[in-house]
C-alpha positions in Angstrom: -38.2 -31.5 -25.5 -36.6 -32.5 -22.2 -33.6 -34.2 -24.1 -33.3 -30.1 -25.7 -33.3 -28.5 -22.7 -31.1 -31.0 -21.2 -28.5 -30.8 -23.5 -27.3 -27.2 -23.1 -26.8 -28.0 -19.6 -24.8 -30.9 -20.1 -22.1 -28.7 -22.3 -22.3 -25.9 -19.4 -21.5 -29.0 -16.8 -19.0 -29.9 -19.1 -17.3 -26.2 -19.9 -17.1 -25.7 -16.0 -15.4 -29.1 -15.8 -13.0 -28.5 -18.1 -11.5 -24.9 -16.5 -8.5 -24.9 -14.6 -9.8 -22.4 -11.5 -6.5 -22.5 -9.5 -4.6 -19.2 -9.1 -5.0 -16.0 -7.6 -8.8 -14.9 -7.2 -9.5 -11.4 -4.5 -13.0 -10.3 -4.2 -15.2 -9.4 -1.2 -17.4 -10.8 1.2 -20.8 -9.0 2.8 -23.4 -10.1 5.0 -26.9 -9.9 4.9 -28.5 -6.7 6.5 -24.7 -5.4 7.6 -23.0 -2.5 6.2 -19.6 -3.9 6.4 -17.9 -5.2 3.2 -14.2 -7.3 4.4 -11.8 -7.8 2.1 -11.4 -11.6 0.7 -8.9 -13.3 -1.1 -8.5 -17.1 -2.1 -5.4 -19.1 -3.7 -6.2 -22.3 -5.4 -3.5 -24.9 -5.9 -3.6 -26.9 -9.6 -6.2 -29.6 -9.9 -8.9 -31.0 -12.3 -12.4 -31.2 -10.4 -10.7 -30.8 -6.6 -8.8 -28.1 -4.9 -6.6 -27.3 -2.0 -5.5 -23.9 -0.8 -5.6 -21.0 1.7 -7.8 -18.1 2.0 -8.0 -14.3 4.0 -10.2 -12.4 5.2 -9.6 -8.5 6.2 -12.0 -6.4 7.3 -12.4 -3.2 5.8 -10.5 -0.5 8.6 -7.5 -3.1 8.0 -7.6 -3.2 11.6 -8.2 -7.3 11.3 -7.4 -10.3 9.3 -7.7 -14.1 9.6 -6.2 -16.6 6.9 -7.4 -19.9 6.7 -6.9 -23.6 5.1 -9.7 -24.2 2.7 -10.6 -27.5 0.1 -12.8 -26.5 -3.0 -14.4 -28.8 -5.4 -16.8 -28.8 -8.7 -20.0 -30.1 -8.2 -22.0 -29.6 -11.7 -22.4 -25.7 -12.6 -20.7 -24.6 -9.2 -17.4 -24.3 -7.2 -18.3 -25.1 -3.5 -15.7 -24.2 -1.0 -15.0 -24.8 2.3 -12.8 -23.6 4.8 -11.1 -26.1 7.2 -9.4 -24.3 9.9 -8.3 -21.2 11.1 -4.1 -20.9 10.2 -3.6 -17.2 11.8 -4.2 -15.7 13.7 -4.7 -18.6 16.7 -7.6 -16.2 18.7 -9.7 -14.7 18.3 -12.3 -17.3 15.7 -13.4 -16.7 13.3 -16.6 -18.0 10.5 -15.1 -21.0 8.8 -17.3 -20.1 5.2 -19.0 -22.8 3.1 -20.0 -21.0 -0.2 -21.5 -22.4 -3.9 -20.3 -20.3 -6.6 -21.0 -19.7 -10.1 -18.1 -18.7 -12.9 -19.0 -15.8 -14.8 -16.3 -15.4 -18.1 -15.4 -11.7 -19.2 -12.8 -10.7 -21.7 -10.1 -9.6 -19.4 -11.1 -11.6 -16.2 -13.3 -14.5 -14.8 -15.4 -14.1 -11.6 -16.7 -16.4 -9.1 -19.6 -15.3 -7.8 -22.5 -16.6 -4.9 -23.5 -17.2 -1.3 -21.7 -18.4 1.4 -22.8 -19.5 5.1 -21.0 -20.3 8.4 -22.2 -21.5 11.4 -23.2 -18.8 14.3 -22.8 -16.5 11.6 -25.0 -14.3 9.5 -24.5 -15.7 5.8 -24.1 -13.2 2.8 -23.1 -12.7 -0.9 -19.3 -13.4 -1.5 -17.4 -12.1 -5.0 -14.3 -13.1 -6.0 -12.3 -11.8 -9.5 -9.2 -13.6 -11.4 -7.2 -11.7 -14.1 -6.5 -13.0 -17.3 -3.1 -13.7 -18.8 -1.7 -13.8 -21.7 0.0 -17.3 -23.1 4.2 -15.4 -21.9 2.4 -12.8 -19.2 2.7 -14.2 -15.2 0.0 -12.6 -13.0 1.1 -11.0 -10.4 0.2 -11.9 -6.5 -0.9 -8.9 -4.7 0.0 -9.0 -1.4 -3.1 -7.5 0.7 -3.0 -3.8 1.7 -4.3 -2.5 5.0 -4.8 0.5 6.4 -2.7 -0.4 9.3 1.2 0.2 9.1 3.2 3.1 8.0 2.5 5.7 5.4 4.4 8.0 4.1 3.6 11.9 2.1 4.0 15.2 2.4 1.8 17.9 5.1 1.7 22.0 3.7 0.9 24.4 5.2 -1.4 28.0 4.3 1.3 29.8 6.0 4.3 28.6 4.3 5.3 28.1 1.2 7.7 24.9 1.5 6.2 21.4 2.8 6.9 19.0 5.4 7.8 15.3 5.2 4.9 13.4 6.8 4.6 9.8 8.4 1.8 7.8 10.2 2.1 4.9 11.6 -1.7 3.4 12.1 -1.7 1.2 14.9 -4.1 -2.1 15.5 -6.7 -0.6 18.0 -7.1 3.0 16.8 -3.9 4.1 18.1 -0.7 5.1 16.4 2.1 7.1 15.8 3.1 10.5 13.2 6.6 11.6 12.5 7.1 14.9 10.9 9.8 16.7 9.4 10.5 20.6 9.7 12.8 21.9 6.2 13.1 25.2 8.3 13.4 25.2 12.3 12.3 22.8 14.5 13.8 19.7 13.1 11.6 16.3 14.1 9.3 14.9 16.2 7.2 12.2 16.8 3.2 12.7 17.9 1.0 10.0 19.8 -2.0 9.7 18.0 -5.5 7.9 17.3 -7.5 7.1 14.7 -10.6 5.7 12.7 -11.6 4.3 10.2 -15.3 4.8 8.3 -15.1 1.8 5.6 -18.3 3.1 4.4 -17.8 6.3 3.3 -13.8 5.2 2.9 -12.6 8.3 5.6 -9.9 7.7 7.9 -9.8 10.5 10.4 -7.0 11.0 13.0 -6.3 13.0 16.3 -2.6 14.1 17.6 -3.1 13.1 20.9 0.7 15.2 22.1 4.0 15.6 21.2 6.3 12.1 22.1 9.3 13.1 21.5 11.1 16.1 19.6 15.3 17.3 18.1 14.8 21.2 19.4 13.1 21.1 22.7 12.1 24.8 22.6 10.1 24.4 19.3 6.2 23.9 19.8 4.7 22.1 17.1 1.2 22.0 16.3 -1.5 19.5 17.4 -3.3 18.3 14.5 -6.4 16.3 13.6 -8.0 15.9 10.1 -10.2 13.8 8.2 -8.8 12.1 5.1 -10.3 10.2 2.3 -8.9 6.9 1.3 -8.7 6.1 -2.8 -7.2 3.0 -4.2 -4.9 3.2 -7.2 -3.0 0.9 -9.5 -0.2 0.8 -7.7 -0.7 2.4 -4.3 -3.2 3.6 -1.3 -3.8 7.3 -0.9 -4.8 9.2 1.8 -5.7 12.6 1.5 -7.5 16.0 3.2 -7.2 18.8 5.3 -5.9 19.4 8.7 -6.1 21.9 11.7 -4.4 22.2 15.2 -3.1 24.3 17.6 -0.2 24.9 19.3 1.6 22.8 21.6 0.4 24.3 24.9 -2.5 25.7 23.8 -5.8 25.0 22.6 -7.5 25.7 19.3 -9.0 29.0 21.1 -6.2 30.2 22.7 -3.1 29.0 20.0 -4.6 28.1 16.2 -1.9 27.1 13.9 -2.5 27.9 10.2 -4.8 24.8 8.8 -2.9 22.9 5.4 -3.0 20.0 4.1 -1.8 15.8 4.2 -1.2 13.9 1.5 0.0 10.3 2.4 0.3 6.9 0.2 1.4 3.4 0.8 2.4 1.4 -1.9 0.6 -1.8 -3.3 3.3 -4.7 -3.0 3.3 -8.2 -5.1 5.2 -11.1 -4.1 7.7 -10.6 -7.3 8.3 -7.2 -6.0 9.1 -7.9 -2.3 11.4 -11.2 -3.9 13.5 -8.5 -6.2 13.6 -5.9 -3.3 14.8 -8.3 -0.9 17.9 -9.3 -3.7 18.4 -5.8 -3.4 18.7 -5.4 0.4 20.7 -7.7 1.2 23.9 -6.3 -0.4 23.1 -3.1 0.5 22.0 -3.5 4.3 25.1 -5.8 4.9 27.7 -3.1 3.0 25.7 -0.1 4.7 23.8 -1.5 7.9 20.8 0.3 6.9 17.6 -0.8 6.5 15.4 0.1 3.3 12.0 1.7 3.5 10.3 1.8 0.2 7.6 4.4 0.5 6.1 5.5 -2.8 5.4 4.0 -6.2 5.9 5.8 -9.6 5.0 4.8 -13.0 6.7 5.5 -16.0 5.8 5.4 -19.9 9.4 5.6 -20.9 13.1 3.5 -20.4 14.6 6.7 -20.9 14.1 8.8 -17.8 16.0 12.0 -15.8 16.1 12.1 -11.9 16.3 15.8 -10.7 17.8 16.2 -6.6 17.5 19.2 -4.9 16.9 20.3 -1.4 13.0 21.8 -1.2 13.4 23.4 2.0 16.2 25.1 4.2 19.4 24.0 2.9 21.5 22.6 5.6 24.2 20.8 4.5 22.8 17.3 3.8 24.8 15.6 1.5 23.9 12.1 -0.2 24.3 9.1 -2.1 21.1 7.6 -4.9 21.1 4.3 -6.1 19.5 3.0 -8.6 19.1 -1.2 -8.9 22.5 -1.2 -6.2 24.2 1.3 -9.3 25.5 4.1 -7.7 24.2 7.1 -9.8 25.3 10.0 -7.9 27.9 9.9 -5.2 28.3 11.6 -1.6 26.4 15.1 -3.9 26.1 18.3 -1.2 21.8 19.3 -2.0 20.7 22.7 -2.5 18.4 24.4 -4.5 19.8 23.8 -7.6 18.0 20.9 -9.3 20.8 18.2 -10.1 19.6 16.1 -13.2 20.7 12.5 -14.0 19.8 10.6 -17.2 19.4 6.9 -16.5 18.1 4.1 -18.6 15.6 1.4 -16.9 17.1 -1.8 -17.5 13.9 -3.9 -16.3 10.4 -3.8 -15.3 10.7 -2.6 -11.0 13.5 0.0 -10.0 14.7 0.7 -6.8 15.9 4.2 -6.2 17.5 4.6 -2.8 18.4 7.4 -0.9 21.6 7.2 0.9 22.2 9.9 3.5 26.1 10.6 3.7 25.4 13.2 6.3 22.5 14.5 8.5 23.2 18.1 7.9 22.0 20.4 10.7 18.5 19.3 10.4 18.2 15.1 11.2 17.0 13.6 9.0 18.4 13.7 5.3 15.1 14.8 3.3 15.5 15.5 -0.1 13.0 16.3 -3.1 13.5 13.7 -6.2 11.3 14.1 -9.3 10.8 11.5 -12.1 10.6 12.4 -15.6 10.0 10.4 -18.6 9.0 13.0 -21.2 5.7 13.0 -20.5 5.1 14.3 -17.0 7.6 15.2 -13.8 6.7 13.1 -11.1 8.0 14.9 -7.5 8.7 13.1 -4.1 10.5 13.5 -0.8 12.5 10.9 0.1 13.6 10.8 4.4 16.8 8.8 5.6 18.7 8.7 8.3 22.0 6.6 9.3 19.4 3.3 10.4 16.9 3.5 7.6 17.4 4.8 3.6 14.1 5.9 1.9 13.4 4.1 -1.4 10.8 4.2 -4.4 9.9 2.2 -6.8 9.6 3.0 -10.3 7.5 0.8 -12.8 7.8 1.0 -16.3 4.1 1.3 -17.5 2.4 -2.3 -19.0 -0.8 -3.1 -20.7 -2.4 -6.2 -19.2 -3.5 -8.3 -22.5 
């Protein structure tokens, strides 16, 4: 009887032995009796029972993130992992983790699953996920989004029936920055702003603290605040919700501007994709000295697709150049209303569409509505460049993971 129950053991002991855990494995990490969930990700380096490789940490705002130098090893059933030392930032510490996990098999992924402890710290459950390939697919290294940085969208409003180009930049410490786009009067300006962000319920909400800076200096703008819910999708972060504000000057008694709506997104980058965008940047910023600024992701189901360009808002004289993979697809074209279409064929598996303002027009910057079509839905964006920075999207062509 004890050599029976023995023996299934053995072959488990064996099984683990015999998997190859390097690669790419993102999970998270809790701890005990907290409500915070971070953000954890750990990249094993080939081996046969021992490991070397780096981890990160993040927690959930985005607002912080550590990376570290870990060794891992098999001991029987379980991966144990250590982390070494602290790689960046240098200050402030954080827990080096010792955890004992278990490999769970799926179809489609494996898991690593178990507790981890650190010393002065309070211990907790840690999960970690690894995608399965197939035999001629390469998984794909995501690079890890935050909150934090620059998104881009679009802000309506109930008065008005044409949008506005939106940015916000979320600063480290709550604080940050919005940039907003008039396609009537007004032209530009930049708001000081701070924010925060509930990982719990996943709800950033921000406050325009004033107006920084501004192209028409009689034109108020409004002073806005909203609360936003945060979604993660294949390929990108959304934010979206409803605002309010008043007028600059006033208060929200005195001066109420008409309440609308934000929609913002930042896309999800891999390592192949910043590789093949930086091939692309390089001739382009050293032809054009301009910067690119890739600020939305689309997916398509079809090679074939038509690009439609047309100016959503005032027309003011904006003329501009697209590229497509450094092609030139349309050249130094005056925008208006009139929706210009462009067949193209997607030669591989990321495009980079780039807008190339030729001229401001009378309102700075260059914003122009693109849509996407691929026979089976019209995908619409605005796209903002000026004579420093073009704006760029991706487009995907749509893959089953086998």
């Amino acid at each position: 009887m004890r050599i029976f129950c023995l023996f299934p053991f053995f072959l488990t002991c064996l099984y683990l032995a015999a998997q190859d855990l390097s690669g790419h494995w993102e999970g998270y990490i809790t701890q005990d009796g907290k409500p915070d969930t971070f953000f954890y990700q750990v990249d094993l380096q080939p081996g046969t029972t021992a490991y070397s490789g780096t981890s990160f940490s993040q927690t959930g705002d985005g607002s912080a993130s550590a990376s570290f130098q870990l060794t891992a090893y098999l001991d029987g059933q379980q991966l144990i992992v250590q982390e070494l030392s602290q790689i960046d930032p240098p200050k402030p510490k954080w827990c080096l983790k010792y955890a004992t996990l278990t490999l769970e098999e799926f179809p489609f992924h494996d898991r690593l699953k178990g507790r981890w402890k650190a010393s002065g710290c309070t211990p907790g459950e840690m999960v970690l996920e690894r995608v399965k390939a197939s035999a001629d697919q390469e998984v794909e290294e995501v690079i890890p989004p935050t909150i934090t940085g620059k998104w881009t969208g679009v802000l309506s409003q109930s008065d008005r029936d044409y949008g506005f180009y939106f940015e916000a930049d979320f600063k480290q410490g709550g604080r940050g920055q919005s940039y907003i786009v008039s396609e009537d009067n007004g032209g530009s300006a930049f708001h000081n702003l701070e924010w925060q962000y509930d990982s719990i319920f996943q709800l950033l909400s921000f406050k325009e603290l004033e107006v920084a800076s501004k192209t028409d200096p009689n034109w108020r703008w409004c002073i806005k605040s909203g609360t936003l819910s945060f979604r993660r999708e294949k390929n990108r972060l959304a934010l979206e919700g409803e605002w309010n504000g008043f007028i600059e000057g006033y208060d929200l008694e005195a001066g109420p501007c008409a309440s609308g709506k934000v929609y913002l997104e930042k896309p999800i980058l891999t390592r192949t994709i910043v590789k093949k965008q930086a091939m692309l940047e390089r001739p382009y910023e050293a032809e054009s000295k301009r910067k690119i600024k890739v600020e939305r992701v689309l997916e398509v189901q079809n090679s074939s697709i038509k690009i439609k360009v047309w100016d959503n808002g005032t027309v003011d004289g904006d003329v501009a150049t697209v590229f497509l993979n450094g092609e030139r697809i349309l050249n130094s074209h005056r925008v208006d209303k009139r929706k210009f279409g462009i067949p193209v064929k997607l030669n591989q598996d990321d495009n980079f569409l780039v807008l190339h303002a030729e001229s401001l027009g009378d309102i700075s910057p260059n914003t122009v509505a693109i849509s996407v079509d691929d026979g089976v839905k019209e995908q619409i964006i605005i796209l903002s460049s000026n004579l420093n920075e073009s704006g760029a999207v991706m487009i995907r062509k749509f893959r089953v993971n086998d």
